[in-house]
N, CA, C and O atoms as a CHARMM CRD file, in Angstrom:
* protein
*
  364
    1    1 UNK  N    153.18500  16.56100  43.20500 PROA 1      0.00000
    2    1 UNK  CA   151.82300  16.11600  43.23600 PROA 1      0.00000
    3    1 UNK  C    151.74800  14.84100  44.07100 PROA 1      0.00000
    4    1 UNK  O    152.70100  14.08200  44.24700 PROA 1      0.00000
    5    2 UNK  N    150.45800  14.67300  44.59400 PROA 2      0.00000
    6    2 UNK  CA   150.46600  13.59700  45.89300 PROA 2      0.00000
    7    2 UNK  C    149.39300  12.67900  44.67500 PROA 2      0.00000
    8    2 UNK  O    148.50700  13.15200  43.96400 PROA 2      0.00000
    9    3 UNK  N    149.88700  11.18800  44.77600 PROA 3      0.00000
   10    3 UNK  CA   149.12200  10.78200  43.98000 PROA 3      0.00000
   11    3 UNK  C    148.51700   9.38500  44.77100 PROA 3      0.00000
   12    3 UNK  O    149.25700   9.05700  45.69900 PROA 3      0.00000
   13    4 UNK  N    147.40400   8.55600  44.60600 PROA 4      0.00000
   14    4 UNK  CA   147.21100   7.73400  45.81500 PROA 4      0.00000
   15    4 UNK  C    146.30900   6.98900  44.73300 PROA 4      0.00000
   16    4 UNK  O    145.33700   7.25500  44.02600 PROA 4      0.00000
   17    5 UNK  N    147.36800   5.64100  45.05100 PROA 5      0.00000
   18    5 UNK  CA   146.84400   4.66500  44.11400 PROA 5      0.00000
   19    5 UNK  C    145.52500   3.51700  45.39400 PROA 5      0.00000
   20    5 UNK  O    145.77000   3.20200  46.55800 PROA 5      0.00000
   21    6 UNK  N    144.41500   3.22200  44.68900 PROA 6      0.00000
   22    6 UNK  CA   143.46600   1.89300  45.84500 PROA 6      0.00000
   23    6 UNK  C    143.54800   0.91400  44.82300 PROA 6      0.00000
   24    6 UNK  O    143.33200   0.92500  43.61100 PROA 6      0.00000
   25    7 UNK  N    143.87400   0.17100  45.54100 PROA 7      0.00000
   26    7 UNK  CA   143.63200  -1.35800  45.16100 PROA 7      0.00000
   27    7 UNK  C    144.04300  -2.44900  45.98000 PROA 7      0.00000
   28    7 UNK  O    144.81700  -2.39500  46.93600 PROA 7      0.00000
   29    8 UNK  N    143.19300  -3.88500  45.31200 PROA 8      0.00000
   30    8 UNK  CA   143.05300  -4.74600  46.45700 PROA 8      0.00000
   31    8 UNK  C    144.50400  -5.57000  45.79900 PROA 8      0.00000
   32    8 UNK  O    144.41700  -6.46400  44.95700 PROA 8      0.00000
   33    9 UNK  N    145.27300  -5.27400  46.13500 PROA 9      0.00000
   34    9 UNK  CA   146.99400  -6.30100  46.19300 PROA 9      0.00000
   35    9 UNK  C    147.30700  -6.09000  46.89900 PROA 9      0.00000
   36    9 UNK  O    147.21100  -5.11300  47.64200 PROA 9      0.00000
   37   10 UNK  N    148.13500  -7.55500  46.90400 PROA 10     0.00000
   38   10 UNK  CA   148.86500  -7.57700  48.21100 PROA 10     0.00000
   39   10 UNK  C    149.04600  -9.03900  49.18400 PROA 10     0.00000
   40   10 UNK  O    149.88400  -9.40600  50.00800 PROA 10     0.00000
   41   11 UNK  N    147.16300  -9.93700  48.32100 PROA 11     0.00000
   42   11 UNK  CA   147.39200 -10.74200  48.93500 PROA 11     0.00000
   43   11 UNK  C    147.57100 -11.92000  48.18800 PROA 11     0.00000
   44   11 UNK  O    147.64600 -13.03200  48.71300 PROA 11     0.00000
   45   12 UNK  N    147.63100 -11.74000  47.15000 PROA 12     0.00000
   46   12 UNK  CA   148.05200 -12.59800  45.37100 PROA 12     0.00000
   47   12 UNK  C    148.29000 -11.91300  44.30900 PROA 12     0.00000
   48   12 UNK  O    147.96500 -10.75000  44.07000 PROA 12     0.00000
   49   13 UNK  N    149.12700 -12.98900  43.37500 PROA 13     0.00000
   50   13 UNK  CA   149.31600 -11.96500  42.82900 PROA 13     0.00000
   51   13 UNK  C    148.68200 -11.90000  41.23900 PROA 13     0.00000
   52   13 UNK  O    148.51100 -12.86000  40.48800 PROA 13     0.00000
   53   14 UNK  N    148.42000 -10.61000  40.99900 PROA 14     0.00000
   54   14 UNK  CA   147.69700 -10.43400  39.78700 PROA 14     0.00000
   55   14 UNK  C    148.47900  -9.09800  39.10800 PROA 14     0.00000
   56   14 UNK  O    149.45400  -8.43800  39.46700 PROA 14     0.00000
   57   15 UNK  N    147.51700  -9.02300  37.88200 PROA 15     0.00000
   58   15 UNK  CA   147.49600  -7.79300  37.09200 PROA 15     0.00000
   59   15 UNK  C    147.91600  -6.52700  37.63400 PROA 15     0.00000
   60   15 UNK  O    148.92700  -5.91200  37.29600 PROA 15     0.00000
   61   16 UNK  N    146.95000  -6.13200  38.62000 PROA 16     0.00000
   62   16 UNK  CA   147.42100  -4.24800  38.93900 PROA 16     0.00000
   63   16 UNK  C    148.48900  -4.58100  39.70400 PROA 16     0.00000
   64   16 UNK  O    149.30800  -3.66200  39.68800 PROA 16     0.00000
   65   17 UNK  N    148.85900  -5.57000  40.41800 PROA 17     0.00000
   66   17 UNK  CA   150.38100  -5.15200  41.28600 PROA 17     0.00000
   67   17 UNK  C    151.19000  -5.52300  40.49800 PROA 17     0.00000
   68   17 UNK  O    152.22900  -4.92500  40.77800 PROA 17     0.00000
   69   18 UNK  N    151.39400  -6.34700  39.42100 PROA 18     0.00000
   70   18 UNK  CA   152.38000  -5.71400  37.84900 PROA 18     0.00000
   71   18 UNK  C    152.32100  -4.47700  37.60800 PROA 18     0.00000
   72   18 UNK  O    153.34100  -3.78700  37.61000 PROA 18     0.00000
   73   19 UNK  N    151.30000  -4.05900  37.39600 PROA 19     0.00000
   74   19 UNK  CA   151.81400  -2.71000  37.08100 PROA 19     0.00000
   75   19 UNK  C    151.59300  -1.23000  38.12500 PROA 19     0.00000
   76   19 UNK  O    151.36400  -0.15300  37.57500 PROA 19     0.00000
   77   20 UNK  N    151.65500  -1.29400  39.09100 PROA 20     0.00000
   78   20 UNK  CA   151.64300  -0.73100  40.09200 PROA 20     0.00000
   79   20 UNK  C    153.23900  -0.95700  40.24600 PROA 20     0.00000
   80   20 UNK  O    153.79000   0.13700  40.37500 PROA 20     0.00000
   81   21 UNK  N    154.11600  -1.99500  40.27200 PROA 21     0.00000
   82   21 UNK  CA   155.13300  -2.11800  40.57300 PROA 21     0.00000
   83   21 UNK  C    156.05200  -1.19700  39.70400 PROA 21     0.00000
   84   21 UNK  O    156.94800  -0.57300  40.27200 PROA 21     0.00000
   85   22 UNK  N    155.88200  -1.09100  38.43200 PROA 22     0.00000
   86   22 UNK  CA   156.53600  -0.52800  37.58000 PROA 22     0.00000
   87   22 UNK  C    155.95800   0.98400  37.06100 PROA 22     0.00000
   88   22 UNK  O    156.60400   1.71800  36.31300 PROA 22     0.00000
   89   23 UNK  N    154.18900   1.40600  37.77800 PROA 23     0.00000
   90   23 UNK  CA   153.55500   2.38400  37.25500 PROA 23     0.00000
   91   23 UNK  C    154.39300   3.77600  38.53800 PROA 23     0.00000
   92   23 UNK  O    154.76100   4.91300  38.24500 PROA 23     0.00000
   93   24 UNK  N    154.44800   3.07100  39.91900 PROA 24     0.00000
   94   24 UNK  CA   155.19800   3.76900  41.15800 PROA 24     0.00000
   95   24 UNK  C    156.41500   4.04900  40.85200 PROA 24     0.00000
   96   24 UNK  O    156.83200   5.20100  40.96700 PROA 24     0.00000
   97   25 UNK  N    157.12500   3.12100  40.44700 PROA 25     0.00000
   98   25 UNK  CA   158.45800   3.87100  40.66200 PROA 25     0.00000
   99   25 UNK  C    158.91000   5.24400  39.12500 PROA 25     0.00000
  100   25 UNK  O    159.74000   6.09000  38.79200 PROA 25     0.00000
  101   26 UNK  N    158.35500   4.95300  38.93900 PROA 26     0.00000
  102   26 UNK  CA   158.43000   5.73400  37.65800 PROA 26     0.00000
  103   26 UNK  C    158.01300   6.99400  38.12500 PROA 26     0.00000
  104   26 UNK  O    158.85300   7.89400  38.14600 PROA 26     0.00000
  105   27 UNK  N    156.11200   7.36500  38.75100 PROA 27     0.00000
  106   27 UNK  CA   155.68500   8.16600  39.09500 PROA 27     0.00000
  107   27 UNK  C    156.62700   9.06100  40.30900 PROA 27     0.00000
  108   27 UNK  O    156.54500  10.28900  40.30000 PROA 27     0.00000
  109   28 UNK  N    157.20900   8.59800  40.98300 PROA 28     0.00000
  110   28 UNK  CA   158.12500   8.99700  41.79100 PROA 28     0.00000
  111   28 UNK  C    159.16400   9.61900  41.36100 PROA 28     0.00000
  112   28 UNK  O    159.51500  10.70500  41.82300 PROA 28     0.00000
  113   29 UNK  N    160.00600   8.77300  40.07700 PROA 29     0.00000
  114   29 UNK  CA   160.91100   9.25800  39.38700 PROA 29     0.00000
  115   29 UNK  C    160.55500  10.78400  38.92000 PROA 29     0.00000
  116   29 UNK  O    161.56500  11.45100  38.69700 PROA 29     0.00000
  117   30 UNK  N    159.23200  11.50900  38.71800 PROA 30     0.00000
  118   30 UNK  CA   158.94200  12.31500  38.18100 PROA 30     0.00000
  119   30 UNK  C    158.75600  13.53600  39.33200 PROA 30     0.00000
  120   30 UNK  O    158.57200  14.75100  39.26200 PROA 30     0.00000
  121   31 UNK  N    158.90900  12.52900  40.46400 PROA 31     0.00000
  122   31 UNK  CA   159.14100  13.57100  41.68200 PROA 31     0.00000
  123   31 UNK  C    157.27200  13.92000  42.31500 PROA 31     0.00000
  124   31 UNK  O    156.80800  14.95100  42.80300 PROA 31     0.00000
  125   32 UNK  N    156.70400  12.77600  42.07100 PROA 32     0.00000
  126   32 UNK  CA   155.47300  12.78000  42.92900 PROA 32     0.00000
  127   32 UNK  C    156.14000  11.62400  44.27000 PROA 32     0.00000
  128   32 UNK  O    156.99600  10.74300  44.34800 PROA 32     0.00000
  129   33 UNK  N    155.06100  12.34600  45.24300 PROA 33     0.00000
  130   33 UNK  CA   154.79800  11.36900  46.32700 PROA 33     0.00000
  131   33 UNK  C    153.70400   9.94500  46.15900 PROA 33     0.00000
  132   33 UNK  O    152.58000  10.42400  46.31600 PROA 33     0.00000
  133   34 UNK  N    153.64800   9.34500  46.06200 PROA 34     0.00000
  134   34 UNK  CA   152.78600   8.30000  45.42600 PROA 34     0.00000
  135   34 UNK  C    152.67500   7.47700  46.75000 PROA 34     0.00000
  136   34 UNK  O    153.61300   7.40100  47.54400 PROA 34     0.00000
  137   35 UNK  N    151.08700   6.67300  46.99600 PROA 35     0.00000
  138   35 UNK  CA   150.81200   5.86700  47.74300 PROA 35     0.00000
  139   35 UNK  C    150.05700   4.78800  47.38700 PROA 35     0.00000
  140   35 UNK  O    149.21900   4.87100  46.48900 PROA 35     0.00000
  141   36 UNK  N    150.28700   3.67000  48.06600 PROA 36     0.00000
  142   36 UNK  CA   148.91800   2.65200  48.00400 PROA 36     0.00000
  143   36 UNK  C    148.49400   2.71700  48.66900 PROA 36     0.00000
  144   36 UNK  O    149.12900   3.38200  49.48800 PROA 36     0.00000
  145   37 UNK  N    146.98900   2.20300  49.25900 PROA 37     0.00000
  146   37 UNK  CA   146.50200   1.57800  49.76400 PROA 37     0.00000
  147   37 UNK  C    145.33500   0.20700  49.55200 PROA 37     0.00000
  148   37 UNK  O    144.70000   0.13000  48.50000 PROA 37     0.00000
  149   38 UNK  N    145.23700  -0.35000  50.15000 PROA 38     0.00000
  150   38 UNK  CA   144.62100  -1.65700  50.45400 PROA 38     0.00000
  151   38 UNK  C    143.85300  -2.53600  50.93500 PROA 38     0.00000
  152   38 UNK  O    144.45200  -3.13800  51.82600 PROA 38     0.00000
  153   39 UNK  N    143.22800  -2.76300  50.84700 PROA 39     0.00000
  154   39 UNK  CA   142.43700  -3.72400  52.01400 PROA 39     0.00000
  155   39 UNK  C    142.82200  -5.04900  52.50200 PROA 39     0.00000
  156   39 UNK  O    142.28100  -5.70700  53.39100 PROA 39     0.00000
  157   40 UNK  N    143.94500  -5.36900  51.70900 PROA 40     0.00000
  158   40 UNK  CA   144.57200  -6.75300  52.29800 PROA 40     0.00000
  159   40 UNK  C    145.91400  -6.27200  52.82600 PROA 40     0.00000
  160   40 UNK  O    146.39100  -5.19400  52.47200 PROA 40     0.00000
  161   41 UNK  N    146.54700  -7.14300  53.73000 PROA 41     0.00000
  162   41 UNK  CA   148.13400  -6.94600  54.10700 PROA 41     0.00000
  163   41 UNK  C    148.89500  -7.13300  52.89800 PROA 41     0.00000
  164   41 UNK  O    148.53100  -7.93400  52.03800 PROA 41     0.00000
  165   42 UNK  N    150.06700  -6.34100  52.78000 PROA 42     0.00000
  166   42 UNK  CA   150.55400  -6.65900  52.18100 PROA 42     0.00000
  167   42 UNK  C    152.02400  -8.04500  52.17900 PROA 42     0.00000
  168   42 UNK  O    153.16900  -7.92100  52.61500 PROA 42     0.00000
  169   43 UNK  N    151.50600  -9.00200  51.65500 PROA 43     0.00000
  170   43 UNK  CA   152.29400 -10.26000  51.50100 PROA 43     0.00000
  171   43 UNK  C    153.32500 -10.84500  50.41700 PROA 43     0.00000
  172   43 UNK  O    154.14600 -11.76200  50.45400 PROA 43     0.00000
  173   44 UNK  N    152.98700 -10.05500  49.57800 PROA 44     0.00000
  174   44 UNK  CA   153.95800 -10.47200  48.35100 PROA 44     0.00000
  175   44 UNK  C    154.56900  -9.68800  47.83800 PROA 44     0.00000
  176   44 UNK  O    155.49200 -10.22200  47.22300 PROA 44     0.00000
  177   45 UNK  N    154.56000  -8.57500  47.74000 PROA 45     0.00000
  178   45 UNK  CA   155.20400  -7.14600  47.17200 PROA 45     0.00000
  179   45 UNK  C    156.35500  -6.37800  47.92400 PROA 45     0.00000
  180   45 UNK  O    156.10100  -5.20700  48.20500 PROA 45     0.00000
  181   46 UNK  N    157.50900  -6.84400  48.26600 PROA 46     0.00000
  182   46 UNK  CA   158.58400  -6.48000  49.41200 PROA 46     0.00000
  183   46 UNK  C    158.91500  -5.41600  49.10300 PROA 46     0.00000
  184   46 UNK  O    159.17800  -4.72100  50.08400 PROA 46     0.00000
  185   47 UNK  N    159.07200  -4.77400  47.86300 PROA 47     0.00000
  186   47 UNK  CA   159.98400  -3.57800  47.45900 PROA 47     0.00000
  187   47 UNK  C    159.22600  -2.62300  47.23900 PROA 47     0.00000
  188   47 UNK  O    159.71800  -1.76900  46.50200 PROA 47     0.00000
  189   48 UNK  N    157.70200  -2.33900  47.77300 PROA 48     0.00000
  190   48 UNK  CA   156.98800  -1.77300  47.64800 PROA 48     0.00000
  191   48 UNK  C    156.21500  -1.39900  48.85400 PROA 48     0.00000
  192   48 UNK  O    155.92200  -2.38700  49.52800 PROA 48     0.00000
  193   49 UNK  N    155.68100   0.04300  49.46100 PROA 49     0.00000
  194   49 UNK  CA   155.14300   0.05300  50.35600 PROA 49     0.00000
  195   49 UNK  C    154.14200   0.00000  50.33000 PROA 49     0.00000
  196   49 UNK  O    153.70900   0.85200  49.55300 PROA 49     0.00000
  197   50 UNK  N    152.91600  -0.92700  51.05200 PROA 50     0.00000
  198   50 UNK  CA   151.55300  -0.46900  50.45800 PROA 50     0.00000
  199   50 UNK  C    150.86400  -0.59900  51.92900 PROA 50     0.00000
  200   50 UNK  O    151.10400  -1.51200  52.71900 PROA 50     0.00000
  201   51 UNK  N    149.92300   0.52900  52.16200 PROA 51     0.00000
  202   51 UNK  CA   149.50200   0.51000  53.50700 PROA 51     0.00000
  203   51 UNK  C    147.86200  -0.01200  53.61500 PROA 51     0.00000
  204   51 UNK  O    147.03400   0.57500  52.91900 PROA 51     0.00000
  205   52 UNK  N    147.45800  -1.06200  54.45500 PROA 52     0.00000
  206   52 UNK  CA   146.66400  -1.65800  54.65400 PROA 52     0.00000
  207   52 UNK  C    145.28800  -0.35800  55.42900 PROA 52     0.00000
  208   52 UNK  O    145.58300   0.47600  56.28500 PROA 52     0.00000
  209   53 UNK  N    144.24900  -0.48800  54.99200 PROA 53     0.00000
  210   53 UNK  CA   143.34700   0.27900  55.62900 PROA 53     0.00000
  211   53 UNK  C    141.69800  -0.74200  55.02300 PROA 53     0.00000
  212   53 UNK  O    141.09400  -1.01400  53.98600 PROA 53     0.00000
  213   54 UNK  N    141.63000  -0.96500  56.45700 PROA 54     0.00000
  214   54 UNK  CA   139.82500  -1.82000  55.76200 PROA 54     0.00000
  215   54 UNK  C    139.06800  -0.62300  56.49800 PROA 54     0.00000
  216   54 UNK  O    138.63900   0.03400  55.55000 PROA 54     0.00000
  217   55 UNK  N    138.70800  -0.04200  57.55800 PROA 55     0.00000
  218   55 UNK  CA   137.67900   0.88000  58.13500 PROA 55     0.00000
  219   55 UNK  C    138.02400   1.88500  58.04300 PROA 55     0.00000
  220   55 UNK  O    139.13100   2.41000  58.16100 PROA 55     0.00000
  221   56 UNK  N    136.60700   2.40200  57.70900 PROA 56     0.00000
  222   56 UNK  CA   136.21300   4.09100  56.97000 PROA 56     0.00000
  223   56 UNK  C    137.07600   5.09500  57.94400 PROA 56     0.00000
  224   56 UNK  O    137.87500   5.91800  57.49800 PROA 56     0.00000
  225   57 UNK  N    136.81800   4.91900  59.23600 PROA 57     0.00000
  226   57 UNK  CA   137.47400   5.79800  59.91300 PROA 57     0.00000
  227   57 UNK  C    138.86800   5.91400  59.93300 PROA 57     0.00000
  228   57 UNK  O    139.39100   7.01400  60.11100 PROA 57     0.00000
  229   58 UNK  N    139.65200   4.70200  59.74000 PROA 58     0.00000
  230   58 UNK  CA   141.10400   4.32800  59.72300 PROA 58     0.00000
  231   58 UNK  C    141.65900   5.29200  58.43900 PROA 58     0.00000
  232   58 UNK  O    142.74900   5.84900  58.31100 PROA 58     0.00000
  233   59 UNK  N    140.49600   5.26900  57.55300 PROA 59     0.00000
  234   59 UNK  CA   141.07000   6.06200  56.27200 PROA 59     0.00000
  235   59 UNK  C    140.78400   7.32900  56.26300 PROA 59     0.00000
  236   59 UNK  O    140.99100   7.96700  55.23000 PROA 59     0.00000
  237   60 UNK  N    140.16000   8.06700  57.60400 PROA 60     0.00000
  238   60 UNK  CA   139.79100   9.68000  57.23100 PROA 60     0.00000
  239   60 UNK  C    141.24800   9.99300  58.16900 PROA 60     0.00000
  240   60 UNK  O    142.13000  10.81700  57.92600 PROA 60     0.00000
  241   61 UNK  N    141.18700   9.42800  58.83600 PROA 61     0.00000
  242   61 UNK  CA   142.77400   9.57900  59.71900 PROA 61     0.00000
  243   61 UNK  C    143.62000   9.68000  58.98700 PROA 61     0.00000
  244   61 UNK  O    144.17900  10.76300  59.15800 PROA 61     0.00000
  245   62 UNK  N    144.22900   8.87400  57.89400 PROA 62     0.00000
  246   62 UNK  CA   145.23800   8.55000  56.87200 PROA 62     0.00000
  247   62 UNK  C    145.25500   9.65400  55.96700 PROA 62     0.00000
  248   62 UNK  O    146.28000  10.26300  55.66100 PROA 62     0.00000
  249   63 UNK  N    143.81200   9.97200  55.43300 PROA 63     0.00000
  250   63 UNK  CA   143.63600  11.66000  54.92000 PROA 63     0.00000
  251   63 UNK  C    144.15600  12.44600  55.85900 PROA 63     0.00000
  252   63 UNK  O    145.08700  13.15000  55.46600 PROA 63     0.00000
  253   64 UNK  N    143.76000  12.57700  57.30200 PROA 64     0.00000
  254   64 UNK  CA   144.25200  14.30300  57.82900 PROA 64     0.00000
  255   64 UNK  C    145.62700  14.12400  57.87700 PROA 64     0.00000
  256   64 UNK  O    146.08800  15.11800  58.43700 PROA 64     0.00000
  257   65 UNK  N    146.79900  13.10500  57.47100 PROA 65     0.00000
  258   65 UNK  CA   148.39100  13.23500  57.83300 PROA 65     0.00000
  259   65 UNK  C    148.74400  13.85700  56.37200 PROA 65     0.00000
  260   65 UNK  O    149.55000  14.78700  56.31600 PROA 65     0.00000
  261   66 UNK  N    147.98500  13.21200  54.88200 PROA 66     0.00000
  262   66 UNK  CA   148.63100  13.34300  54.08100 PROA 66     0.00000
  263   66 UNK  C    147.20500  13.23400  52.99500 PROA 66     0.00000
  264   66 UNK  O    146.27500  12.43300  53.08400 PROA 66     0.00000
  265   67 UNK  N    147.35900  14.06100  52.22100 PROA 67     0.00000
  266   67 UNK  CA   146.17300  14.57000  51.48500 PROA 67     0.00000
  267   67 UNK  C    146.72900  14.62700  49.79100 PROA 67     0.00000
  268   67 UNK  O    147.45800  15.47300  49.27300 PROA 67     0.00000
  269   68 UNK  N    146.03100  13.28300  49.10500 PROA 68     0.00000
  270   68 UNK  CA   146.27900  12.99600  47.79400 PROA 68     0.00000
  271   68 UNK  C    145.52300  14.34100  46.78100 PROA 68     0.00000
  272   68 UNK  O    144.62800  15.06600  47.21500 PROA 68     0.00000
  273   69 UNK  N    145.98000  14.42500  45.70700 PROA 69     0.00000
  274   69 UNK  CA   145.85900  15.43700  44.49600 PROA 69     0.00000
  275   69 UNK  C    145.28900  14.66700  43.87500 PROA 69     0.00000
  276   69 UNK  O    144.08800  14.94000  43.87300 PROA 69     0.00000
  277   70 UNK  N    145.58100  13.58400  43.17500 PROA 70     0.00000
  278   70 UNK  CA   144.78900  12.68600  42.01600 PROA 70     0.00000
  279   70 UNK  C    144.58900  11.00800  43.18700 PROA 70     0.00000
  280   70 UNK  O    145.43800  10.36900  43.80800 PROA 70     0.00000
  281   71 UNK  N    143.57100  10.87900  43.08500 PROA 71     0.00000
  282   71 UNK  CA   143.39300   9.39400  43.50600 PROA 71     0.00000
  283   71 UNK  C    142.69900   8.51800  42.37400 PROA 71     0.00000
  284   71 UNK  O    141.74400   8.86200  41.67800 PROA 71     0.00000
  285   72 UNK  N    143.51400   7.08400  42.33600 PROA 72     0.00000
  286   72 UNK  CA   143.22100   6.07400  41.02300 PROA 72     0.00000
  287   72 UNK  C    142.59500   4.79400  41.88500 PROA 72     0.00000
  288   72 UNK  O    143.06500   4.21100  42.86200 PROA 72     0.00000
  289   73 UNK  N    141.71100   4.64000  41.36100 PROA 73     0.00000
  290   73 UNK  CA   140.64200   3.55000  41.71400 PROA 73     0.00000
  291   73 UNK  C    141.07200   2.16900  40.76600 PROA 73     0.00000
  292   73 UNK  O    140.76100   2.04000  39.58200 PROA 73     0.00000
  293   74 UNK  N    141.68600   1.39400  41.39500 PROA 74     0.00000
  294   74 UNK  CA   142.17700   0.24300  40.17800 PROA 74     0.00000
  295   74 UNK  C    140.80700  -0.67700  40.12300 PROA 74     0.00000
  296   74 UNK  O    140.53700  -1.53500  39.28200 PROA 74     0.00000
  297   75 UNK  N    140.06900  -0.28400  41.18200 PROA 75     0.00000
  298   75 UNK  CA   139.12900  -1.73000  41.27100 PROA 75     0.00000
  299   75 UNK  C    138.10600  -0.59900  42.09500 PROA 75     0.00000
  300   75 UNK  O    138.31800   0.58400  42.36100 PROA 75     0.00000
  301   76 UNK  N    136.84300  -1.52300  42.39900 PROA 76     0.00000
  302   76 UNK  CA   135.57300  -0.94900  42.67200 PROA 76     0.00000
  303   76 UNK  C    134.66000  -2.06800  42.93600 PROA 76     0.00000
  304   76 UNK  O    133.44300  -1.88900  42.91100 PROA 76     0.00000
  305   77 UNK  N    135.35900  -3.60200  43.27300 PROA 77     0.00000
  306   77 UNK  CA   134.00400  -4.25200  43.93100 PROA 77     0.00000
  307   77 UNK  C    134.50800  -4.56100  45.54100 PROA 77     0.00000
  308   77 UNK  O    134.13900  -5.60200  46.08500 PROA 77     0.00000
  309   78 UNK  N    135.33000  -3.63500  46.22100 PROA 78     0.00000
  310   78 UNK  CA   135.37200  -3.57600  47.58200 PROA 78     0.00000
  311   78 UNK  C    134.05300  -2.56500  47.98500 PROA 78     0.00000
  312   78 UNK  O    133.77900  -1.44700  47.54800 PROA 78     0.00000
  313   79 UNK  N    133.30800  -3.45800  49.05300 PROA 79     0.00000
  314   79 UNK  CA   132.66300  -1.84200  49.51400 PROA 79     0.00000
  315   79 UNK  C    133.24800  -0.57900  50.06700 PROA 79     0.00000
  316   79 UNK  O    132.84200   0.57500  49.93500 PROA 79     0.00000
  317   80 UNK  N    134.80600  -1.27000  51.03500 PROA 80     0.00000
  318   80 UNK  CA   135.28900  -0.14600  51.56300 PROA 80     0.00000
  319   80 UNK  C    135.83900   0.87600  50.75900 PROA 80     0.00000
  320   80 UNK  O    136.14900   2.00100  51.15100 PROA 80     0.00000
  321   81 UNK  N    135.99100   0.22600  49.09400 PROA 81     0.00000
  322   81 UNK  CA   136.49200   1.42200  48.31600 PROA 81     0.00000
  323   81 UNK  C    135.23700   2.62100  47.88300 PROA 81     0.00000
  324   81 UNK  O    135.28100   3.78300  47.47900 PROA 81     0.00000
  325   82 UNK  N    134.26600   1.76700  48.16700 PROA 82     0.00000
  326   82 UNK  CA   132.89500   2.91100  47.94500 PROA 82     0.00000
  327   82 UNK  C    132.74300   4.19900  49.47700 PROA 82     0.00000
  328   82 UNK  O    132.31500   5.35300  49.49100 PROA 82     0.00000
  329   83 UNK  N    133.26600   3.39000  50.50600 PROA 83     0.00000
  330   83 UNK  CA   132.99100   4.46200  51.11600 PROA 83     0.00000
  331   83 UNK  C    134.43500   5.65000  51.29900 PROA 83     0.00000
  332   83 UNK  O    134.43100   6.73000  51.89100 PROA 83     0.00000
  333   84 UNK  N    135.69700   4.90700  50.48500 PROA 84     0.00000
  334   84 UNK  CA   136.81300   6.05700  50.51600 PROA 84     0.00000
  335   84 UNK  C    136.33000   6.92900  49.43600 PROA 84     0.00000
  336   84 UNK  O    136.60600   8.12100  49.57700 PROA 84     0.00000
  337   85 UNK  N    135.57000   6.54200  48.23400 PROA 85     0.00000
  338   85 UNK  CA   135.49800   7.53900  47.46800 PROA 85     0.00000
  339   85 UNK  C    134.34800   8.51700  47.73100 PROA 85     0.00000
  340   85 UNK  O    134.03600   9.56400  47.16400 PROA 85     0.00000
  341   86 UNK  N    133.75600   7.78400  48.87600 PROA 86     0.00000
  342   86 UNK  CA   132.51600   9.24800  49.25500 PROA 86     0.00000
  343   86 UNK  C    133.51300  10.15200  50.39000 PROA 86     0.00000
  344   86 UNK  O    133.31600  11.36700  50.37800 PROA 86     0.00000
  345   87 UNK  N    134.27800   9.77000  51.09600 PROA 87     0.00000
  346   87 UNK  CA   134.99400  10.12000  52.07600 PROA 87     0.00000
  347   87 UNK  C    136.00700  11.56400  51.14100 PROA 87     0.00000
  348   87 UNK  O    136.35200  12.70700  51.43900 PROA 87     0.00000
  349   88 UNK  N    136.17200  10.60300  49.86000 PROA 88     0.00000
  350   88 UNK  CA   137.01100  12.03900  49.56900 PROA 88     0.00000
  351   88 UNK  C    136.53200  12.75300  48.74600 PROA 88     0.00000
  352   88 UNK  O    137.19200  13.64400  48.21200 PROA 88     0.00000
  353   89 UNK  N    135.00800  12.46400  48.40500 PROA 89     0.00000
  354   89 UNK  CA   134.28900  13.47700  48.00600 PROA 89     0.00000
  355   89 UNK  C    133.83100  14.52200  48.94700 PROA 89     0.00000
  356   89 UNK  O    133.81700  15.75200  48.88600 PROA 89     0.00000
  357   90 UNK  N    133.61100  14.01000  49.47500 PROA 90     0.00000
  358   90 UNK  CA   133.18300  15.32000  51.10100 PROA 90     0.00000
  359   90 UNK  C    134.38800  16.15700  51.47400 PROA 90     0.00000
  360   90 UNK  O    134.17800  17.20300  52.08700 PROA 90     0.00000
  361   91 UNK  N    135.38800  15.87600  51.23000 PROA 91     0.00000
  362   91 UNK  CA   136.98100  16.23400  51.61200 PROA 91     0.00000
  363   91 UNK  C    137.16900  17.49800  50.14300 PROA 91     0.00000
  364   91 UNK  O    138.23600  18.08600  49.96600 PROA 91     0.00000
């Protein structure tokens, strides 16, 4: 299962990249493909890959390589996360 975590870490540190750190490797362990993405670079999280995407279009691209099964919304006061979740409603 392709699983695709959003949230804004990456550029301090808080709550969901605690447990994003320890919620990924686990999910993997179970033999999913698991992703982040972000709207900030990622700066503090080394052992972790998390891929930066702020524009709508940057993220329908990122859909046609690799196409998530469950996507988790950690947060919801980015606008750009409002327009990935219409993006993969249309999808």
């Amino acid at each position: 299962m392709n699983i695709m975590h959003i949230a804004p870490i990456g550029h301090h540190a808080e709550g969901i990249g605690g447990v994003l750190m320890k919620l990924v490797p686990e999910q993997i362990k179970l033999g999913h493909e698991v992703r982040i993405v972000s709207v900030y670079n990622n700066l503090i999280y080394e052992n972790i890959d998390i891929s930066t995407i702020i524009k709508r279009s940057d993220f329908e691209l990122y859909l046609d390589s690799w196409v998530p099964d469950i996507v988790i919304f950690h947060s919801h006061f980015h606008k750009e996360y409002i327009y990935f979740s219409k993006i993969l409603r249309s999808r």
